[in-house]
C-alpha positions as CSV (number, residue, x, y, z in Angstrom):
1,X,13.6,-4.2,7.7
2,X,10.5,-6.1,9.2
3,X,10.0,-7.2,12.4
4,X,6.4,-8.4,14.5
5,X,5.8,-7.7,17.8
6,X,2.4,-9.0,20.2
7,X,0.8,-7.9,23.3
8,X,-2.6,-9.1,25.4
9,X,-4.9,-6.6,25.5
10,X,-7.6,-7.0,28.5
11,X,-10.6,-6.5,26.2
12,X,-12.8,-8.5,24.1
13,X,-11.4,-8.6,20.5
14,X,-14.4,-6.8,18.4
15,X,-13.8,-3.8,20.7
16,X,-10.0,-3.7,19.7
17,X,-10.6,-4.3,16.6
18,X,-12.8,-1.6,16.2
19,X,-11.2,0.8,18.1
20,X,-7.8,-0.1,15.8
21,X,-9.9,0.1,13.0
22,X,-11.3,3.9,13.6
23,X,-8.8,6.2,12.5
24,X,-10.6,9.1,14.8
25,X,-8.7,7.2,17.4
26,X,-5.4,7.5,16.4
27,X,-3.7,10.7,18.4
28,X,-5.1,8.8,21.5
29,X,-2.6,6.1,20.9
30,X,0.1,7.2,18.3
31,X,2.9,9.0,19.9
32,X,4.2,11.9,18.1
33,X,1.6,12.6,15.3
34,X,0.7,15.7,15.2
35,X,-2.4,15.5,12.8
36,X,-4.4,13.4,10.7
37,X,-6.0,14.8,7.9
38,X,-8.3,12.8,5.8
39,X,-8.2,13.2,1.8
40,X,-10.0,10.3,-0.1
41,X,-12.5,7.6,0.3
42,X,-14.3,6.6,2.8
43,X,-12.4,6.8,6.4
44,X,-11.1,3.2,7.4
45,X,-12.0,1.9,4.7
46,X,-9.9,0.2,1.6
47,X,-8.2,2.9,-0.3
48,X,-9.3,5.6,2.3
49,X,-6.2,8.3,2.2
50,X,-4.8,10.4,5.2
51,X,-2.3,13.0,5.2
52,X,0.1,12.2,8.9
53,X,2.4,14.3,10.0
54,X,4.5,13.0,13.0
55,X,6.9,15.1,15.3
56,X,9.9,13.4,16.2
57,X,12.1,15.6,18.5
58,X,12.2,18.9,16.4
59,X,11.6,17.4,12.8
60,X,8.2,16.8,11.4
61,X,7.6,13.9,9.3
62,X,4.8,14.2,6.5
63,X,3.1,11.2,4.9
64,X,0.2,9.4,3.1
65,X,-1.7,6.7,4.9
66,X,-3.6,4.3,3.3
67,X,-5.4,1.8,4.4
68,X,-5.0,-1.4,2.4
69,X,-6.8,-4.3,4.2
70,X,-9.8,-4.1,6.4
71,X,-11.4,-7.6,7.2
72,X,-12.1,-6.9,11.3
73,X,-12.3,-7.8,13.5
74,X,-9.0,-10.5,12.3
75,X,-6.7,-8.1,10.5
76,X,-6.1,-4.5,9.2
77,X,-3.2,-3.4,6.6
78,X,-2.1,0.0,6.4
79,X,1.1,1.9,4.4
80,X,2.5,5.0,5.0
81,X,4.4,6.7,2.6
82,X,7.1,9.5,3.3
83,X,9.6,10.9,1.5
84,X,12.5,8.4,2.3
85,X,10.4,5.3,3.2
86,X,7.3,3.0,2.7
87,X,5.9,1.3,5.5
88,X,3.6,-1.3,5.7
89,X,1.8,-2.1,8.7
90,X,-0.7,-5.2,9.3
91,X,-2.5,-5.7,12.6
92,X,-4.0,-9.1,13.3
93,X,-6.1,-10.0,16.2
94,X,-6.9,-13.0,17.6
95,X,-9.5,-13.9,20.4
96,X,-7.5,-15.8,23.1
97,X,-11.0,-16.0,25.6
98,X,-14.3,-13.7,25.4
99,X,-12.3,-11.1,27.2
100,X,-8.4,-11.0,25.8
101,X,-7.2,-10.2,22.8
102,X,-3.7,-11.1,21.1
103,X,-2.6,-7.7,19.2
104,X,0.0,-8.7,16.6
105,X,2.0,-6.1,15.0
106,X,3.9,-6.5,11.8
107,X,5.7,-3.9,10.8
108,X,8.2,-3.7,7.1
109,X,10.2,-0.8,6.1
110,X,11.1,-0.1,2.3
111,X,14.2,2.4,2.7
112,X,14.7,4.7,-0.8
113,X,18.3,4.9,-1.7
114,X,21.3,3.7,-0.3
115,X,21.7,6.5,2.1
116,X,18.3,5.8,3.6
117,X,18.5,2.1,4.0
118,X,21.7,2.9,5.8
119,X,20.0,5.7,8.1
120,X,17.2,2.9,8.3
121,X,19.5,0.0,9.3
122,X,21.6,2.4,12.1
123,X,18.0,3.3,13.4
124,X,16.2,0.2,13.6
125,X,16.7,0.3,17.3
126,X,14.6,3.1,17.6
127,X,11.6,2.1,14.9
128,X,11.3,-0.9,17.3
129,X,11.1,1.0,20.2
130,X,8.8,3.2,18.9
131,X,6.5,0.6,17.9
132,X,6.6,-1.0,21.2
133,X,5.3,2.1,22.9
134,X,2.8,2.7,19.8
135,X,1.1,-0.5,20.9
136,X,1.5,-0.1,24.7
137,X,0.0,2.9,24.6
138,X,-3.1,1.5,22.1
139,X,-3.4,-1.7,24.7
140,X,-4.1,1.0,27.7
141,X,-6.3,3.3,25.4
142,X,-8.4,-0.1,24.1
143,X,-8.3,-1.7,27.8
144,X,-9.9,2.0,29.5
145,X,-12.3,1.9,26.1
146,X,-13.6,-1.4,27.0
147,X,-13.8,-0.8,30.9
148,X,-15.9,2.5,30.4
């Protein structure tokens, strides 16, 4: 399953960038995830590993993060491993005036097994969802960043 989604964020784009970028910044924005515990390399950076878990209704979800593309303030890559899936996340933004940024979200799930890509497929609803609000809530964290 893949799927991009965009939103205009009221801020300039190196400030969104960077605040994407940090991974400090992520239980302001990321609905659900409990913690975020770093384990390799150098935070942010290529190859950097993380340890997620996120809480989803009464079931916690464990994974590994990595980050596999930083070139800010244009894109950053990410994949998140859990036990059933693979996803890979890219984020590209792109300066639409000094003050607005375009925030692109692509998102592409790799189910393992047949039972999963069938969970996967009757869920897809709800990844979408969830990454809508996942970037809602990141445009009104980065848009109160860049005002303060």
């Amino acid at each position: 399953m893949k799927y991009t989604f965009e939103t205009e964020i009221n801020a300039p784009r190196e400030i969104v960038a960077e605040l994407a970028g940090n991974p400090e910044n992520r239980k302001q924005w990321m609905e659900g995830l409990e913690s975020d515990e770093h384990l390799s390399g150098t935070p942010g950076t290529p190859g950097a590993k993380s340890r997620l878990v996120f809480k989803t209704g009464k079931v916690s979800i464990p994974m590994i993060g990595t980050v596999m593309v930083r070139n800010l303030p244009d894109e950053l890559s990410e994949s998140f491993e859990a036990s059933n899936v693979v996803t890979h996340a890219t984020t590209r933004f792109v300066a639409l005036s000094p003050h607005k940024t375009q925030y692109i979200s692509e998102q592409a799930f790799h189910f393992k097994g047949s039972f999963n890509k069938l969970v996967g497929w009757l869920l897809q609803g709800e990844f979408k969802r969830q990454t809508l609000r996942h970037m809602e809530n990141f445009k009104r964290f980065a848009e109160k960043s860049a005002s303060d």
